[in-house]
C-alpha positions, -999 to +999 in steps of 0.1 A: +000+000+000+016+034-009+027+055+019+013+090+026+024+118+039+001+130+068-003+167+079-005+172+117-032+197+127-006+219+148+018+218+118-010+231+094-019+257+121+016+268+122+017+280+086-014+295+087-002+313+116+027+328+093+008+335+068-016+359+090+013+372+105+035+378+070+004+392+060+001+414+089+035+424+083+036+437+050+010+463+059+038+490+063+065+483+038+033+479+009+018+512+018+052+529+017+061+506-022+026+507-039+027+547-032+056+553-049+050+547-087+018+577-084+036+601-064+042+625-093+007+625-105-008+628-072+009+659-067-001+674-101-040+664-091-037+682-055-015+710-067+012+704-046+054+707-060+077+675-062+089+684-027+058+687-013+041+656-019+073+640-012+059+650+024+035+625+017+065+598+024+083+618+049+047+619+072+041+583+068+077+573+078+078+592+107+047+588+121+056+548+115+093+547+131+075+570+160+046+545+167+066+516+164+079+524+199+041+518+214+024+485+195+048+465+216+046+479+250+009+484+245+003+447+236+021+438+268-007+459+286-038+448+270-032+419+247-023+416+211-053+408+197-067+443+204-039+460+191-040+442+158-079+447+153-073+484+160-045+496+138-058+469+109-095+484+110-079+524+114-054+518+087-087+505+061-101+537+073-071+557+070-065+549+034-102+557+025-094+593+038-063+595+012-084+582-015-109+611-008-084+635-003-088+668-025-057+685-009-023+677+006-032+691+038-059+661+043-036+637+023-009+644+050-033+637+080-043+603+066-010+592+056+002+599+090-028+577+101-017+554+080+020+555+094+007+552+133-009+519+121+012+504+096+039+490+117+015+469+143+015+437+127+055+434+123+058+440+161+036+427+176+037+394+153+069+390+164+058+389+199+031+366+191+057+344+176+080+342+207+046+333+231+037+308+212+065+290+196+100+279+216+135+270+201+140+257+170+102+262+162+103+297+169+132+303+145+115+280+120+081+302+125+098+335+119+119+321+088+084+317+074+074+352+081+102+366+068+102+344+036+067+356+031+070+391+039+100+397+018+079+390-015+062+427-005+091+452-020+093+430-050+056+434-059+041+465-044+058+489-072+042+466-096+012+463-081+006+503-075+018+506-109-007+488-124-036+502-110-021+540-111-026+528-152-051+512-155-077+532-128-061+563-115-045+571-086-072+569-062-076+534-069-040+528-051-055+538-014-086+520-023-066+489-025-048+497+007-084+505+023-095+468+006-061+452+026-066+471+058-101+460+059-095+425+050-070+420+077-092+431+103-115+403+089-091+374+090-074+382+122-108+386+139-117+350+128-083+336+133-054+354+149-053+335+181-046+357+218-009+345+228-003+371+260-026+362+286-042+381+319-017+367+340+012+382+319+002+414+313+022+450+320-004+483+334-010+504+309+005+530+324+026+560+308+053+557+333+052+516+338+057+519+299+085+544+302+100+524+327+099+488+307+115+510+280+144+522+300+151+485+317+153+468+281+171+500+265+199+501+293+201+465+290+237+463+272+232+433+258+197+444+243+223+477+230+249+451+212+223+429+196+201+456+186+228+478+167+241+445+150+209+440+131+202+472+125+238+478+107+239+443+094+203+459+072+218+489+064+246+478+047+221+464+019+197+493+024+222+521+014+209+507-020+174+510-014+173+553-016+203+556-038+186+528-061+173+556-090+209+568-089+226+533-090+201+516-111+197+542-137+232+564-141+255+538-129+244+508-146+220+521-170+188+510-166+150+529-171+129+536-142+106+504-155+135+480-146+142+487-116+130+453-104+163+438-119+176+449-081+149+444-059+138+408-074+174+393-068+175+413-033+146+399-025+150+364-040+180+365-010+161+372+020+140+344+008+164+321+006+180+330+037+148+330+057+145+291+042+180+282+048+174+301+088+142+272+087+156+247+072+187+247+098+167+253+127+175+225+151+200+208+132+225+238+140+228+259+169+218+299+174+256+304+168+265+286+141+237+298+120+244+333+130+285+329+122+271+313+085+251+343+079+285+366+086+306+345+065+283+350+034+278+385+041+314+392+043+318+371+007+293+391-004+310+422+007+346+409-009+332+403-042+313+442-040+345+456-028+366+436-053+349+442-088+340+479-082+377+484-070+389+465-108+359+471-132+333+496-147+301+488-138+281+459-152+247+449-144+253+409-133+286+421-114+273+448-094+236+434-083+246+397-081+268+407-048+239+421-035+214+394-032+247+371-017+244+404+012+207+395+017+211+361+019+234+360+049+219+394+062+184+369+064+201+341+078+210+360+110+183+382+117+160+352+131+184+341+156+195+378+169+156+388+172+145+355+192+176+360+215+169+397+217+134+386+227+142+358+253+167+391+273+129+397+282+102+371+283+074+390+297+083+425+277+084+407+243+061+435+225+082+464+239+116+443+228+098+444+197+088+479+194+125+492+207+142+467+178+120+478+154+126+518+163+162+510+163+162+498+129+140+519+116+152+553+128+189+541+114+172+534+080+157+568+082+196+582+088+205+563+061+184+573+037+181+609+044+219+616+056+237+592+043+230+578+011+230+612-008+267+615+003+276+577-013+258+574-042+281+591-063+297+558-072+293+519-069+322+518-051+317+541-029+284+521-021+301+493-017+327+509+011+300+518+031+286+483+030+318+474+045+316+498+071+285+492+082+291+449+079+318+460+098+303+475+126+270+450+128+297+422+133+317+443+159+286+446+181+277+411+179+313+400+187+309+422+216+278+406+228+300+370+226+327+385+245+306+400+272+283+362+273+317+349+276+327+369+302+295+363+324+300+325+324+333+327+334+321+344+362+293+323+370+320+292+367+346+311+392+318+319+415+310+284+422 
């Protein structure tokens, strides 16, 4: 009789679980990439300049980096169902506002709506994540996340662009309204409550300010927290300076700028997999040291053709979807053991991570990336410094664990 292959009910509720929570993830990043293709005309139809509807972006962001500090801690307090419902259901009506917007003034208020929402489901699914799910599990769990929440940069540009051409640009925030909405529906019906009664913070401004200052002067929370967020920024130099790279460096058209962000994204896939696929068969550790060894490969073969060629198209993208790959196959690991510094805080580790990497993405594109862009090898240097200094913190996280069981072994 041939065998079969049976599906457990808990493995079957697993994935469904990640895809509710990829889902719930990609609420920021997609209203942030399916914006972007209509920004010119939206400007032209409200009668606001280039650098004025680029407020439109600059709201959103902040009002997302800002907020991202709260979901967490605020989940800790009164669940993370609520939170979830709430921001889902407000973005939906957030995004109905923009698509009724006849001036920038009220396109600004919603967007910045939009922006206090967005962010909910990548925090406080990755606290959901850490109550429900331990070792190996967990890290398999947020591999699947992560694999499915990467595919959003690849195909929001297409997707705005598509219906910016085909029905205008209202039709964009519609669609956002249509997701936003959506969500609320599925997690009502199926996003489970992981953080119960027993568990919970007081929602209390200064309980929450408190729980922030414990995990922030946590030291090791400091190290593991700058190492992702400069281990991401060494690939996201090339996200802002992408029009410059991809189109006067290595001469593409502003239609083909997916010859970047498919193979970058095609990495973190990969990575996420390969971050699954090792889980339990390898250490935290090892994972973590593979993910710096392909990185710095990566980085080697950047640093090496820009330093001895012109620029060509394979040569200069192919090193970064190596970067994403080993950048992916960390960032599971670091996040869980950020997360386990504080078992009962997970939502405000959460927010605090997410702050910390996004407010150095925000330096990065704003400061930063206008000052490098000027040549792929100057990209590619600071790639290596910030590689660099994402591995220096998390050797100095290993050196100070090291320390403290030496202590603990001389104090016995």
């Amino acid at each position: 009789m041939p065998s079969q292959t049976v599906t457990s009910p808990s493995a079957t509720r697993s994935r469904g679980l990640a895809l509710v929570l990829a889902l719930l993830a990609t609420l920021g990043p997609f209203s942030i990439d399916t914006f972007l293709p209509a920004m010119r005309a939206i400007g032209a139809s409200l009668g606001a300049t280039p650098v004025e509807i680029q407020q439109a972006l600059t709201v959103y962001l902040f009002c997302y980096g800002m907020m991202m500090l709260w979901h967490g801690s605020i989940s800790d307090a009164v669940g993370r169902r609520p939170v979830v419902l709430v921001t889902t259901l407000l973005f939906g009506a957030a995004s109905v506002g923009c698509a009724l917007a006849d001036n920038l003034t009220t396109l600004l208020i919603f967007r910045g709506l939009q922006g206090l929402c967005g962010g909910a489901g990548l925090v406080v699914g990755r606290a959901i994540i850490r109550d429900r799910f331990d070792g190996a599990e967990a890290q398999r769990m947020m591999s699947q996340v992560t694999m499915l929440f990467s595919l959003s940069p690849a195909i929001a540009p297409v997707v705005g662009g598509w219906l910016f051409g085909a029905f205008g640009w209202h039709s964009i925030f519609v669609f956002m309204a249509l997701i936003g909405f959506g969500l609320f529906v599925i997690s009502w019906f199926s996003l489970p409550e992981t953080h119960g009664h027993e568990r919970r913070q007081r929602l209390h401004l200064g309980t929450l300010l408190a729980n922030y200052a414990r995990v922030g002067r946590k030291r090791e929370f400091q190290l593991l927290a700058a190492a992702v967020s400069f281990n991401f920024a060494g690939f996201f130099v090339y996200i802002p300076a992408a029009p410059v790279f991809l189109m006067q460096h290595l001469g593409l058209g502003p239609e083909q700028f997916l010859w970047m962000f498919g193979p970058a994204v095609g990495g973190i896939m990969l990575g996420a997999f390969l971050s699954g696929r090792l889980a339990g068969r390898r250490d935290a550790r090892q994972i973590v040291n593979l993910g710096y060894g392909v990185m710095f490969a990566a980085l080697a073969a950047n640093l090496l053709y820009n330093l001895l060629f012109p620029p060509a198209l394979f040569w200069n993208l192919a090193p970064l979807m190596l970067y994403t790959t080993g950048m992916s196959l960390v960032a599971p690991s670091i996040t869980l053991n950020l997360m386990d510094q504080f078992p009962e805080l997970r939502g405000t580790v959460s927010s605090l991570q997410g702050f910390t990497q996004t407010m150095m993405s925000s330096l990065v594109a704003g400061a930063i990336a206008p000052l490098v862009w000027g040549s792929p090898l100057s990209l590619a240097l600071t790639m290596a410094l910030f590689l660099s200094l994402g591995f220096g913190f998390r050797m100095a996280f290993r050196r100070r664990l090291a320390r403290e069981v030496a202590l603990a072994g001389a104090s016995r």
